[in-house]
C-alpha positions as a Python dict, from the first residue, in 0.01 Angstrom:
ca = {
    (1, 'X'): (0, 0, 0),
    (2, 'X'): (-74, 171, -342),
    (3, 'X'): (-347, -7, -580),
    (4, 'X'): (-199, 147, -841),
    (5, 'X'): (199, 75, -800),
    (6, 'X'): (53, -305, -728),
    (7, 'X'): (-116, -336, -1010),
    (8, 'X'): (152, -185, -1233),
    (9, 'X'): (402, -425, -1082),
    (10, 'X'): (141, -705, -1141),
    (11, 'X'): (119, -613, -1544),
    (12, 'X'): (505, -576, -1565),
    (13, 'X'): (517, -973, -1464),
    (14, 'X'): (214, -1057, -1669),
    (15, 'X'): (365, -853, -2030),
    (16, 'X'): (726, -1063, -1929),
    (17, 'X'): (540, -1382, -1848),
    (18, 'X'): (408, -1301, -2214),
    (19, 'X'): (728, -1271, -2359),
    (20, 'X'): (851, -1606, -2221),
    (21, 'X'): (713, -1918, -2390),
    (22, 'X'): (888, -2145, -2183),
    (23, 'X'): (716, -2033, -1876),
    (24, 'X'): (401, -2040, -2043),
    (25, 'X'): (385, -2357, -2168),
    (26, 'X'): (523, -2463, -1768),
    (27, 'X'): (233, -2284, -1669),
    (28, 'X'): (-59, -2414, -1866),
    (29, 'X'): (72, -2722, -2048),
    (30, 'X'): (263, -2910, -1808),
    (31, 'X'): (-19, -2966, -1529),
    (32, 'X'): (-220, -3094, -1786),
    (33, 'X'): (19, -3300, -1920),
    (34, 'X'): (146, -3472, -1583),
    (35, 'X'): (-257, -3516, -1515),
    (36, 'X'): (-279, -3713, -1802),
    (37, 'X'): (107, -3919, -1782),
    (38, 'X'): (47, -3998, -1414),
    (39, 'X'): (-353, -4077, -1434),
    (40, 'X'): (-277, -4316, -1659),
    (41, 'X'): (60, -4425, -1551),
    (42, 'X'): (1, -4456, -1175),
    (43, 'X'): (-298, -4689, -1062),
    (44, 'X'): (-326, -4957, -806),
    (45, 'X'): (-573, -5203, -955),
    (46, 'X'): (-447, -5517, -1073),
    (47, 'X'): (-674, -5705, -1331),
    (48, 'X'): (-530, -5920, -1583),
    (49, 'X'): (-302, -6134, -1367),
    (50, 'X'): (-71, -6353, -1590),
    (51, 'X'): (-135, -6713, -1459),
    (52, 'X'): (47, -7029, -1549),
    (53, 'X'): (-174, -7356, -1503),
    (54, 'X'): (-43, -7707, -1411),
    (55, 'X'): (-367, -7902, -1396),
    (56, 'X'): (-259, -8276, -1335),
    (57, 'X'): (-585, -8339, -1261),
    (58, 'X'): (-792, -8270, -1552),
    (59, 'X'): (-1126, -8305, -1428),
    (60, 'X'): (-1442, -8111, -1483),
    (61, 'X'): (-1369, -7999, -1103),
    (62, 'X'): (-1043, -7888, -1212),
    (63, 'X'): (-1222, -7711, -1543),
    (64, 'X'): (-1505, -7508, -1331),
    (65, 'X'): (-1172, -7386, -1065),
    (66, 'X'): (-1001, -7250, -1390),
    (67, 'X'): (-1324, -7114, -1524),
    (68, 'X'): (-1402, -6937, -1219),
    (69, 'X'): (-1060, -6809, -1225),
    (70, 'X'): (-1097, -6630, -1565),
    (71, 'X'): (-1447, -6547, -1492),
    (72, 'X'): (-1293, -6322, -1224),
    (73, 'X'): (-1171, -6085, -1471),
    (74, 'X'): (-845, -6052, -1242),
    (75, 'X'): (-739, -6326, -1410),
    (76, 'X'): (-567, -6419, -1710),
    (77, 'X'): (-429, -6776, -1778),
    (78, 'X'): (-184, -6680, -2014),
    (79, 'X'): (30, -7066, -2019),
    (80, 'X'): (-70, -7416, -1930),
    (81, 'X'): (195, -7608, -1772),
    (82, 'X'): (314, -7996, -1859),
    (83, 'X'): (543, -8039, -1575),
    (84, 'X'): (668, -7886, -1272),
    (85, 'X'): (988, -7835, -1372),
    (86, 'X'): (842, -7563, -1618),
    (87, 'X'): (741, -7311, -1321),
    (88, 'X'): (1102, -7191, -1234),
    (89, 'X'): (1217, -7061, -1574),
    (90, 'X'): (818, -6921, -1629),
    (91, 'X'): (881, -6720, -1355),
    (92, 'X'): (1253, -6602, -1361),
    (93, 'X'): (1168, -6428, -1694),
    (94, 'X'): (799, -6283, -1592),
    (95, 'X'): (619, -6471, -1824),
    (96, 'X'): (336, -6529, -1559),
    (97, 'X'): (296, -6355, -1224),
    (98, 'X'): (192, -6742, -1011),
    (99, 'X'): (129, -7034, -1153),
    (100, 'X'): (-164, -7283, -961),
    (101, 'X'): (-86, -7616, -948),
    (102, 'X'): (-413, -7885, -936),
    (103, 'X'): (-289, -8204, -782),
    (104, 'X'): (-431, -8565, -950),
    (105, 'X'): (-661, -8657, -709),
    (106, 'X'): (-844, -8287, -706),
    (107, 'X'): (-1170, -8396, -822),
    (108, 'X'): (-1137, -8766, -609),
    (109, 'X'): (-1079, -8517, -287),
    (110, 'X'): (-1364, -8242, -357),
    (111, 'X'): (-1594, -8525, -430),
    (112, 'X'): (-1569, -8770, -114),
    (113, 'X'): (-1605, -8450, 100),
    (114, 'X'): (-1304, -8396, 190),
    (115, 'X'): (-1084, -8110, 196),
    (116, 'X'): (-899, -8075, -171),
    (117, 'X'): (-575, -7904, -174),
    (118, 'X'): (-418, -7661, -404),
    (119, 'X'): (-97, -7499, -436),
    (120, 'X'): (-9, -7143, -571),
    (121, 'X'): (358, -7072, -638),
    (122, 'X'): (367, -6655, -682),
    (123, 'X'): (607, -6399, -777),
    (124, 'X'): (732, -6232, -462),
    (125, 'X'): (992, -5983, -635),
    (126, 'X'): (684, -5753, -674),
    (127, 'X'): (555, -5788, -309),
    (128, 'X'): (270, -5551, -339),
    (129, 'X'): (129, -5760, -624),
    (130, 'X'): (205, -6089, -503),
    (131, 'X'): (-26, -6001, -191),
    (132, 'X'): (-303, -5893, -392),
    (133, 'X'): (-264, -6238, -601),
    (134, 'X'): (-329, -6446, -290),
    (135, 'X'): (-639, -6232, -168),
    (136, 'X'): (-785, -6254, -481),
    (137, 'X'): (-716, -6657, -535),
    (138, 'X'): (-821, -6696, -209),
    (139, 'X'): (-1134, -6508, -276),
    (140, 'X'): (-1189, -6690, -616),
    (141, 'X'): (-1222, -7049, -440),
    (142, 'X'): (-1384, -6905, -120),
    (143, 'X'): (-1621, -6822, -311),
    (144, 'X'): (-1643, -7134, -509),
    (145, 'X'): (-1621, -7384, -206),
    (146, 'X'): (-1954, -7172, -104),
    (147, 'X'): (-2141, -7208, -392),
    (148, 'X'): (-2034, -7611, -387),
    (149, 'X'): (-2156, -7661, -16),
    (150, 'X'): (-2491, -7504, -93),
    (151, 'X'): (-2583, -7657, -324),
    (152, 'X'): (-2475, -7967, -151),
    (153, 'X'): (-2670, -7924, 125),
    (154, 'X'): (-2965, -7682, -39),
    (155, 'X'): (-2979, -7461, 276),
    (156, 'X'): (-2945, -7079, 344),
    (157, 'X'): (-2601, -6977, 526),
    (158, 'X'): (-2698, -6867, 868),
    (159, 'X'): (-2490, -6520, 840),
    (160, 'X'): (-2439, -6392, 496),
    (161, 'X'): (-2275, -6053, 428),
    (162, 'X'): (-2351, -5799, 241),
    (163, 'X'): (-2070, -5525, 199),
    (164, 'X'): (-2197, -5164, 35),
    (165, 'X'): (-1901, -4923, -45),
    (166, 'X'): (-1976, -4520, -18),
    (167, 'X'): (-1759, -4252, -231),
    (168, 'X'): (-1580, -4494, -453),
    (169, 'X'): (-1853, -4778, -524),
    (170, 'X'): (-1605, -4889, -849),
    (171, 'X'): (-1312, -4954, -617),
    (172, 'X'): (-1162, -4765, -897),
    (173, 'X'): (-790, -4619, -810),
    (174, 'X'): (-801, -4313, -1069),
    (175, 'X'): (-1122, -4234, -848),
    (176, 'X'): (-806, -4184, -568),
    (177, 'X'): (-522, -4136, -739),
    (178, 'X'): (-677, -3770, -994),
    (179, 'X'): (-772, -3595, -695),
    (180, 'X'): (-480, -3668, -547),
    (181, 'X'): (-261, -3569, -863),
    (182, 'X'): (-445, -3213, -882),
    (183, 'X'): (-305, -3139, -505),
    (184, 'X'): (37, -3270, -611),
    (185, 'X'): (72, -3126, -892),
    (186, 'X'): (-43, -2739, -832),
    (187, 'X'): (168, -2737, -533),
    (188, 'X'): (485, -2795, -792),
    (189, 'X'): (382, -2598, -1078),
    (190, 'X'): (329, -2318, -814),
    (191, 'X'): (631, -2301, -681),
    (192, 'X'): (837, -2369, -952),
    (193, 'X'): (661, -2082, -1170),
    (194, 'X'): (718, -1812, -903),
    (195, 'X'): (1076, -1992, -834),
    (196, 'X'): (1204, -1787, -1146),
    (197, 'X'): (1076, -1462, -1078),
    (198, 'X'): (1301, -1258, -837),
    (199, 'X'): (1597, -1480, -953),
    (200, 'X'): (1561, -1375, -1329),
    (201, 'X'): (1529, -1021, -1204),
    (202, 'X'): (1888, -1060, -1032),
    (203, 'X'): (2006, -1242, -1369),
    (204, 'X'): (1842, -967, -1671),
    (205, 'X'): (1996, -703, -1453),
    (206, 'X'): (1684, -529, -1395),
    (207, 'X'): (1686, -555, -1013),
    (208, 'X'): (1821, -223, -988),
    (209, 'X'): (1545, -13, -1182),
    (210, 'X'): (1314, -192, -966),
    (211, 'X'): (1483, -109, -624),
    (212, 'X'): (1499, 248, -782),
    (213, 'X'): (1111, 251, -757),
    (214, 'X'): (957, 388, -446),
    (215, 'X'): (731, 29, -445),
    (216, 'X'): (747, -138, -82),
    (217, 'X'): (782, -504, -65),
    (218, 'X'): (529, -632, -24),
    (219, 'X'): (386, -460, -306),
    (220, 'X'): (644, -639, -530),
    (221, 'X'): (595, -946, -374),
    (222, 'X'): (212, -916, -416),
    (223, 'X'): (264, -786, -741),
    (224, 'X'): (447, -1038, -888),
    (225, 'X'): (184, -1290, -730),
    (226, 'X'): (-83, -1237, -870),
    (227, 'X'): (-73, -1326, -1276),
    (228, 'X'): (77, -1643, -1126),
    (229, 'X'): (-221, -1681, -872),
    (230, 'X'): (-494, -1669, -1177),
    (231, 'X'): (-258, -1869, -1375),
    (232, 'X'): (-307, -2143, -1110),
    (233, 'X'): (-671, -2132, -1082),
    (234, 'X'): (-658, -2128, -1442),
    (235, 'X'): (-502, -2460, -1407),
    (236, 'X'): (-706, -2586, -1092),
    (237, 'X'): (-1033, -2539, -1326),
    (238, 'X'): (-879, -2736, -1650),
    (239, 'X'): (-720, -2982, -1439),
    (240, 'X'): (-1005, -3110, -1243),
    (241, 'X'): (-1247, -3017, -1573),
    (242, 'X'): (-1011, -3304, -1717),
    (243, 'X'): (-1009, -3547, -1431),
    (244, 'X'): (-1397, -3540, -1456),
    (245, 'X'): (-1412, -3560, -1826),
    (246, 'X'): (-1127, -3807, -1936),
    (247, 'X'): (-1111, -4018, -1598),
    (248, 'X'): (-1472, -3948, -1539),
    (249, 'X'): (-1349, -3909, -1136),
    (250, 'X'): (-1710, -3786, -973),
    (251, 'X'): (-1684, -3408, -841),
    (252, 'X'): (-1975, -3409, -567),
    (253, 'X'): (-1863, -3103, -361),
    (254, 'X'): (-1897, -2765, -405),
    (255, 'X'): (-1712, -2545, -669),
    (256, 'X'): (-1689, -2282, -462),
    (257, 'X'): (-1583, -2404, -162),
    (258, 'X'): (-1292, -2588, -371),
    (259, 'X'): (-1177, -2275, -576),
    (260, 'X'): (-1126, -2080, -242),
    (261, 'X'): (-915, -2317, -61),
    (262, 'X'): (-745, -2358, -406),
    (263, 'X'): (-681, -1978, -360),
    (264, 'X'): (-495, -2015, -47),
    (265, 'X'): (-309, -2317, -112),
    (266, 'X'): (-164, -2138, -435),
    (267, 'X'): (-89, -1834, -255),
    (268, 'X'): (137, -2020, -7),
    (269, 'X'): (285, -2237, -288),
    (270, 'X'): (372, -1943, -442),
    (271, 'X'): (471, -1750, -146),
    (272, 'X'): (707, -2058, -108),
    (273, 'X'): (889, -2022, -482),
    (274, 'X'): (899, -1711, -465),
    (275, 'X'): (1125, -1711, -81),
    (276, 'X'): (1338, -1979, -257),
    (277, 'X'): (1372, -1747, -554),
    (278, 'X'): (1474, -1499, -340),
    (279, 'X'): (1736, -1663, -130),
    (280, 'X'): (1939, -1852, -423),
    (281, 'X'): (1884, -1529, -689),
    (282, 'X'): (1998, -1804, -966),
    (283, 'X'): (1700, -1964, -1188),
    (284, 'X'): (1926, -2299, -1233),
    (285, 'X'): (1999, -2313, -836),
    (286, 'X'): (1614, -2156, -760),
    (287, 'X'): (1452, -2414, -970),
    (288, 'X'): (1623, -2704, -852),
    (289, 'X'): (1561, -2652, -494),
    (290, 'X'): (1213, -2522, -562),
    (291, 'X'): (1177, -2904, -700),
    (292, 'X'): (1328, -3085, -440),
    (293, 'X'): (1122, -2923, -195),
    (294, 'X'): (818, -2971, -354),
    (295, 'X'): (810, -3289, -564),
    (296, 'X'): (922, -3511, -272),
    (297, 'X'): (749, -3422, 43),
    (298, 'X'): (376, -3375, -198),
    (299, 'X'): (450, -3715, -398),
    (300, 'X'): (620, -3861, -99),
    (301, 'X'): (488, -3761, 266),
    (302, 'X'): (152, -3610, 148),
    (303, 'X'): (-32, -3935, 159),
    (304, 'X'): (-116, -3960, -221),
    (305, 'X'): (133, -4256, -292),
    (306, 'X'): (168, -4425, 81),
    (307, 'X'): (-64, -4354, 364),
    (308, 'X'): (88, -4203, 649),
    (309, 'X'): (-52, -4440, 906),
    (310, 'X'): (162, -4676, 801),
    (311, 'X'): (510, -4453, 814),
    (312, 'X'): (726, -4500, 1036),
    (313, 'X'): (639, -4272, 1346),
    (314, 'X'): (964, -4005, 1238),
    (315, 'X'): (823, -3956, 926),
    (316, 'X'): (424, -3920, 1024),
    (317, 'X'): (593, -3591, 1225),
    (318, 'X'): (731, -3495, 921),
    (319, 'X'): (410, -3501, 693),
    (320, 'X'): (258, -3256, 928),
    (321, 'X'): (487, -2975, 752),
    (322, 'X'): (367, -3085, 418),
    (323, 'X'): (85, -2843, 315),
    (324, 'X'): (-4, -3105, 39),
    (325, 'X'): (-137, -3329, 286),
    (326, 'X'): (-401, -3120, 415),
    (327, 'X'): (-477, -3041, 55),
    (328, 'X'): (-509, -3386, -37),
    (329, 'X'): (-729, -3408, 229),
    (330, 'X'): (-958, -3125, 64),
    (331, 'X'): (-973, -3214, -324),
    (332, 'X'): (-1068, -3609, -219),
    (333, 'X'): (-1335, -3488, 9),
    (334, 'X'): (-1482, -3256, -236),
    (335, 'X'): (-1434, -3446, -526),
    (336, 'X'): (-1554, -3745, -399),
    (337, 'X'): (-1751, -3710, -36),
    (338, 'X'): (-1884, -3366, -132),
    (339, 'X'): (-1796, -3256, 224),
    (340, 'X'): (-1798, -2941, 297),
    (341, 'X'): (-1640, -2648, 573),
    (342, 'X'): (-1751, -2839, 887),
    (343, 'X'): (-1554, -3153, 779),
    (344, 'X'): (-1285, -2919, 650),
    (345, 'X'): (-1309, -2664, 887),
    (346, 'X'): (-944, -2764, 999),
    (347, 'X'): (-790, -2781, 689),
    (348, 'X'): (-910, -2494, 527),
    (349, 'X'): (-757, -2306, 813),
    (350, 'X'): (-463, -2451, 780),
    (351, 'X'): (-457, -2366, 408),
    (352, 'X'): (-473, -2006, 519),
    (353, 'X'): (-225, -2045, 764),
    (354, 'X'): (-15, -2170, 462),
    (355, 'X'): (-76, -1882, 265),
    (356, 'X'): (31, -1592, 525),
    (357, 'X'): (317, -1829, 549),
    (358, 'X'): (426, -1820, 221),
    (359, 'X'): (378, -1464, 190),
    (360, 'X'): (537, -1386, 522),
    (361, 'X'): (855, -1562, 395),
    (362, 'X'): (867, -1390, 30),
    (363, 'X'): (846, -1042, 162),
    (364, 'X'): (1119, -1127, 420),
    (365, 'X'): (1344, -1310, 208),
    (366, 'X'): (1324, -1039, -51),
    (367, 'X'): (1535, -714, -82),
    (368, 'X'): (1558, -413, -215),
    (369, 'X'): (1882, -328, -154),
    (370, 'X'): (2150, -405, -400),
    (371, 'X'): (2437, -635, -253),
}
């Protein structure tokens, strides 16, 4: 392999990258931009829940339950109801997301020491948030009935637990979800940036002064790699620069450690575009399948939006091919466990393994000869 042949090859596809703004701004604008639209867009905490109130009690029992409702902050009483007969419509339209109903003889129960019922009529359409409405009601008044026994009875509980979270201590999603979104993301932009390359070749009509050169291969395929390669680091660096500084997601690991696996799981991504570029020599057909086989399985069967333990056993099989999942596994253990190679000592390898991959299948798929 010639230095010098590979690194004229690499300039040729750095001064036509130049030339293109389109493919610029795919390259440096659009990771940033999905960071932002999907850090902000995608979360899993639910705060705020719109609650509709039908107190028919209206007690200072029934008071301190609403107050310790709002005091939550998950809650939000946004209606106070006269009459059952206003929950239906309430919730048909999505006015509220439950609506808690306090029964007349509330404070009467609570008082003579009895248990006191209460009702909670929820919004199942949304099932995931409906779920997370009962644990948290049932939390709110747990927690309530304690603090009313004790100081009933004035005595310590005789087991009391005291729960201490490690990595994320916020709970916060974005603390997830960014990390998450740089894996996702890279392995798209990747592909779909080196997607174009062989194809537009095929389309300007300049696939033939190429296969005139006495360049092997791999030195095209290398070639052609590698202002894409520093393109994505480029983008690793700004990306998770921007996670830490506008979603202030805590980067514990180390830099280096991160920027080399980054380096292999680019090279395979774009390995991977560049095969399908390759095979379908069209930049409509190249780009659309370079999509489809990228946006899916990494937003899909990588982990980052369902975890795999709880796929159906066909599918866990399938995430194994996804090399986003072992990445995920890397940027969340950097970023936030600050683990380093002998926790990832599996998935880094399999990041290289995904690399040789990649390149394997670009320097087969492509040809020089003219068909």
């Amino acid at each position: 392999m010639s230095l010098r042949r590979l690194w004229a090859i690499a300039r040729k596809e750095a001064i036509q990258l130049r030339r293109d703004p389109r493919s610029l701004a795919l390259a440096f604008v659009l990771p940033l931009l999905l960071l932002v639209l999907f850090g902000y867009a995608i979360t899993w905490d639910v705060r705020n829940i719109q609650t509709g109130v039908l107190d028919q009690d209206r007690s200072d029992a029934s008071r301190a339950l609403l107050d310790a409702f709002e005091a939550s902050g998950y809650f939000r009483i946004e209606r106070r109801l006269d009459s059952a007969a206003q929950i239906r419509p309430l919730l048909q339209v999505g006015a509220v997301d439950w609506v808690l109903v306090i029964p007349p003889d509330f404070a009467d129960d609570l008082g003579g020491g009895k248990g006191a019922d209460l009702q909670a009529i929820i919004d199942g359409s949304d099932a995931n948030t409906a779920t997370i409405v009962i644990g948290y009601a049932q939390g709110v008044v747990a927690n309530l009935s304690r603090r009313a026994s004790l100081s009933v009875r004035d005595v310590s509980p005789p087991l009391e637990v005291r729960s201490r979270v490690w990595y994320n201590e916020e709970l916060e999603s974005r603390n997830q979800i960014v990390p998450g979104l740089v894996a996702v993301i890279m392995m798209i932009i990747a592909a779909m940036l080196t997607s174009l390359t062989v194809a537009r070749e095929w389309e300007r009509g300049t696939m033939e002064q190429l296969a005139a050169t006495p360049v092997t291969r791999l030195e095209v395929v290398l070639g052609k790699l590698l202002p894409y390669l520093a393109i994505g680091l480029i983008d690793v660096v700004t990306s998770s620069a921007l996670g830490v500084w506008l979603f202030h997601v805590p980067f514990r690991g180390n830099p280096a450690l991160f920027l080399v696996l980054s380096f292999f799981f680019l090279l395979g991504s774009l390995g991977l575009g560049m095969f399908i570029s390759a095979v379908a020599r069209s930049q409509l057909l190249a780009t659309q399948v370079a999509m489809l086989a990228t946006f899916l399985p990494a937003f899909l069967l990588s982990g980052f939006m369902f975890a795999i333990s709880v796929m159906p056993a066909p599918l866990q099989a399938i995430t194994y091919l996804v090399p986003a999942r072992y990445f995920l596994v890397v940027t969340r253990g950097i970023f936030l466990k600050g683990v380093g190679i002998p926790v990832l000592r599996v998935d880094g390898l399999l990041m290289v393994a995904y690399a040789l991959v990649g390149l394997t299948l670009a320097v087969t798929a492509f040809k020089k000869e003219l068909r």
